[in-house]
N, C-alpha and C positions, 0 to 999 in steps of 0.2 A: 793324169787320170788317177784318182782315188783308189786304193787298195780294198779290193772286194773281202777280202777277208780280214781288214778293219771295222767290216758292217757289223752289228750285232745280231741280224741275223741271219751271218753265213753258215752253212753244215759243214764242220771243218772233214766227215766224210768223205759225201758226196760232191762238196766243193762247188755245190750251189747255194740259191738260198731254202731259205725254209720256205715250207708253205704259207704262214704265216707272213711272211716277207714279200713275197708273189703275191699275195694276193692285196697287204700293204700297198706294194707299189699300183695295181692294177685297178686301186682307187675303192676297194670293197673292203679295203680293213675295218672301216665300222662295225662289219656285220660280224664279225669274228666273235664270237663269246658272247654276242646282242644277247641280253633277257630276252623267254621267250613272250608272247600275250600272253597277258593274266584277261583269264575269261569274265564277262560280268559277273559277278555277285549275284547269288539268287535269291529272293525278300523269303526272309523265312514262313512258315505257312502262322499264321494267326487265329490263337484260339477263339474259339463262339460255343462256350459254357455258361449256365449259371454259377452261383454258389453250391456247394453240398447244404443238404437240408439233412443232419443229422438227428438219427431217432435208435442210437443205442447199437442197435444188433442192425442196422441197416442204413443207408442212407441215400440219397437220390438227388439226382440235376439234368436240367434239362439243357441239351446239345443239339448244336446244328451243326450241318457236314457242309457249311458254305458261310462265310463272314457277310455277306450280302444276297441283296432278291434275284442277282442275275434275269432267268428269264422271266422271274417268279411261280416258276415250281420248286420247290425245296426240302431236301429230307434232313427231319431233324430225330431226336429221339429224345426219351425219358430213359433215361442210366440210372441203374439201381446195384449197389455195392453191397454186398451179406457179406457178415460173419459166418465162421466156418461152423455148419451144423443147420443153419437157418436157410429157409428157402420161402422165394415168394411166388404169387398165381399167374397162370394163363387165364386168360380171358375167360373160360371153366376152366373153375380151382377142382370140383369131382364133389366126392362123400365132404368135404369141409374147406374150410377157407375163405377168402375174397379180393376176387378176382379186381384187379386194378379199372381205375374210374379216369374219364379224362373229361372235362370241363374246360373250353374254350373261348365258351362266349364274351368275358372281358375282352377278348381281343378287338384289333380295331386293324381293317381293310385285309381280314382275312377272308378268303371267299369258301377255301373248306380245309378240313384234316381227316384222315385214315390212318386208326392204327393199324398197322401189322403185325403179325404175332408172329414171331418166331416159333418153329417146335418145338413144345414143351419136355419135359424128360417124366416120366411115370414113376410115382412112390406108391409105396403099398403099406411102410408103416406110420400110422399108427391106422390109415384106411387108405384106402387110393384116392391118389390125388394129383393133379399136373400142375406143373411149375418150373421155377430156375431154381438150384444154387448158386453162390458165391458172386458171379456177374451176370447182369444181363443188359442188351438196349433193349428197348421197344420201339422201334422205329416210327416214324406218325411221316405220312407224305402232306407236305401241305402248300397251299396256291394263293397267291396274294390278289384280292381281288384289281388292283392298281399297281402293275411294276413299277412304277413310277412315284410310288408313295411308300415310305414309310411303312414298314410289317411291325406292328404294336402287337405281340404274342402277352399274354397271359392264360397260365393255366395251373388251375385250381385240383390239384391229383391228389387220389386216395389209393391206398393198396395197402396189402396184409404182410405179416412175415410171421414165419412160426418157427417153431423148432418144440419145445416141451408145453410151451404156450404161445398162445397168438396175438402180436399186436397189429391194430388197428392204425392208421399213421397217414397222414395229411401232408401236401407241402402246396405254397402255391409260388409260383417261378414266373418272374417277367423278362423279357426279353424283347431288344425289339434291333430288327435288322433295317439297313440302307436302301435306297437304292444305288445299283453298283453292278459290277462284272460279277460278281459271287464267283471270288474265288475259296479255292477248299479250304476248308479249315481243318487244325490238328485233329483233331475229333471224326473228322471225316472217315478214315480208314475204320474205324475200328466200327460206328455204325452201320458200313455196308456191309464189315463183317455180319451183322447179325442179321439185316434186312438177305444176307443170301442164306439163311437159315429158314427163311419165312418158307410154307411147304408150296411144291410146283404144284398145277392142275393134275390133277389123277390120270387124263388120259395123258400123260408124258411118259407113265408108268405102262404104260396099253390096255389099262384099266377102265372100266366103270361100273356105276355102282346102283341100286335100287334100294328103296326101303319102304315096307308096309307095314301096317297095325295087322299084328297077327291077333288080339284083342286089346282092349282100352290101355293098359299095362303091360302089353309086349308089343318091343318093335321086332321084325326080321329084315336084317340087311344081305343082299347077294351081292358079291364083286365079283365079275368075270375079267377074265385078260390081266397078262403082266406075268412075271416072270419070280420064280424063290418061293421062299414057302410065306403062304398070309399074312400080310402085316397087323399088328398091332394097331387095332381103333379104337377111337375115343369121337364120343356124338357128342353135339352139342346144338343148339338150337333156340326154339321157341322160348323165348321168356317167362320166366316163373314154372318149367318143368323139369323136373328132376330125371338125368338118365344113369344107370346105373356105369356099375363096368360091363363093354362089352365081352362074350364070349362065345370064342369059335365050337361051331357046332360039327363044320364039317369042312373037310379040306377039301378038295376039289375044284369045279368050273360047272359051274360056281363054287365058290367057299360060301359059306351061309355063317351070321353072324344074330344073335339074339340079344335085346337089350333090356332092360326090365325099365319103366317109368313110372313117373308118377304124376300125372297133368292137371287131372281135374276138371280136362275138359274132354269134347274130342279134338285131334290134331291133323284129323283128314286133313291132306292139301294146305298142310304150313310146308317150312321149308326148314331143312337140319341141315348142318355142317358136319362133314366126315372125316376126317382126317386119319391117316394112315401112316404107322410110321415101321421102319425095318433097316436095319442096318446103318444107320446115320442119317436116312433119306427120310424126307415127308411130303405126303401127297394129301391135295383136301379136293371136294366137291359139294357142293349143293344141289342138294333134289327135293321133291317134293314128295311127303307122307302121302302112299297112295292108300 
C-alpha cells in the first residue's frame, strides 16, 4: 500500500487530504478554480444623427431616439447647440425673434409629424421674450405611413438665435430609417429628456382656465383650482396676432390675468394656447375666446 503522506496533497496537520484532494479523487476536480460564465456581450446602442449644420453662434442636427421604424411611431428631434449668451425661440418668441419652422414635405412614406415644445424659460432683456439657452431638443413624434417601408425624412428648418444681434439660419437634414426592431439609439436618452419637459394638461395641476375679450385689444384670463401662488403665463394663439406679456391682476379663485393684443380682426370663438409655468413645472390648455 502507498504511503498517504507521499501524496501531494496530504495535510501534514490534519493528516488527511486536502480539500482539493477529496474532491480530486471524487471525480469534481475540474470544477475547482473552473472560470466563471462570461455573460454575452451586449451590441452597444448605435447612433441615428445627422451631421451638425454649423452657423457661428449655433448649430443644429436632427436625431432620432430609435435606429429603425419598429412599430413606426417614432420620436425624433431637432438639436440645437448655442454659444454661451445666445439663445433661441419657442414656438412664440414674444416682443421679437423667430420662432423655429419645420417643413417636412420632401419626405417620402411619412404619414404625419408633431412638434413638441418643451417649456420655454422668460427673458426680459432687451424685451420679453421665450426660448432656450445653451441646449435644447425639439422633439417632433412622427408615424411611418408603411412600417414595412423605408422612412425617407427630409426636413427643410428655419430658427433664430440672438444675443446683441439676431441671425436668421436654415439647415435642411436627410435622414432615412429601416424597417427593423427600432432599437434605441445613443441619442435616445437625452431627447426624452426634453420631450418630459414638454408642459402636462392644466387639469393635472387641478386647474382650469377661461378667456374673454374684455375689448378688441384686451384679453381677461381666470384660472380657478391648483395649489401655490399663480403661475407665470404666456398666451399664444391665433396666427398673425400679437399678445402682450401677461399680467396678474388679482390673486385669488380665481386669479384673473389681462393680456393687451393686437389682431386686426375680431378673435370671438378662435382658440389660444396657455401655458403656465411655476417652479420648474408647466401646464398648457386650449380654450376658446369667448
Amino acid at each position: 500500500m502507498s504511503d498517504i503522506r507521499k501524496n501531494p496533497f496530504f495535510h501534514p496537520v490534519t493528516g488527511g487530504l486536502t480539500l482539493v484532494a477529496a474532491l480530486t479523487l471524487l471525480g469534481v476536480g475540474a470544477f475547482v478554480n473552473a472560470p466563471e460564465p462570461v455573460a454575452a456581450a451586449q451590441t452597444p446602442a448605435q447612433s441615428a444623427a445627422s451631421d451638425w449644420v454649423d452657423h457661428d453662434y449655433a448649430k443644429v442636427r436632427l436625431v432620432s431616439a430609435q435606429t429603425e421604424i419598429g412599430d413606426g411611431a417614432l420620436l425624433l428631434g431637432v438639436e440645437i447647440a448655442l454659444d454661451k449668451g445666445w439663445k433661441t425661440y419657442w414656438r412664440y418668441p414674444g416682443d421679437s425673434g423667430l420662432p423655429p419652422r419645420f417643413d417636412w414635405s420632401g419626405s417620402e412614406n411619412l404619414k404625419a409629424a408633431e412638434t413638441l415644445w418643451p417649456a420655454p424659460e422668460k427673458f426680459t432683456q432687451p424685451d420679453t421674450t421665450y426660448g432656450y439657452k445653451k441646449h435644447v431638443i425639439l422633439p417632433v413624434r412622427v408615424e411611418a405611413a408603411e412600417k414595412g417601408e423605408p422612412l425617407k425624412l427630409s426636413l427643410a428648418f428655419s430658427y433664430g438665435f440672438c444675443d446683441e444681434i439676431c441671425v436668421p439660419a436654415d439647415a435642411a437634414f436627410d435622414m432615412t430609417l429601416m424597417p427593423g426592431e427600432g432599437e434605441r439609439s445613443v441619442e435616445a436618452a437625452e431627447i426624452e429628456t426634453f420631450e418630459a419637459r414638454v408642459p402636462e394638461a392644466l387639469s393635472a395641476r387641478g386647474s382650469r382656465a377661461t378667456a374673454r375679450l374684455e375689448n378688441e385689444n384686451k384679453l381677461e384670463l381666470l384660472l380657478e383650482g391648483g395649489n401655490g401662488a399663480p403661475p407665470v403665463l404666456i398666451v399664444d394663439g391665433p396666427k398673425g396676432v400679437y399678445f402682450a406679456e401677461a399680467e396678474l391682476e388679482h390673486i385669488g379663485e380665481p386669479s384673473r390675468y389681462t393680456v393687451e393684443l393686437d389682431a386686426g380682426r375680431d378673435i370671438t370663438g378662435e382658440m389660444l394656447n396657455l401655458t403656465f409655468l411655476a417652479g420648474g413645472k408647466a401646464w398648457e390648455e386650449r380654450v376658446e375666446i369667448r
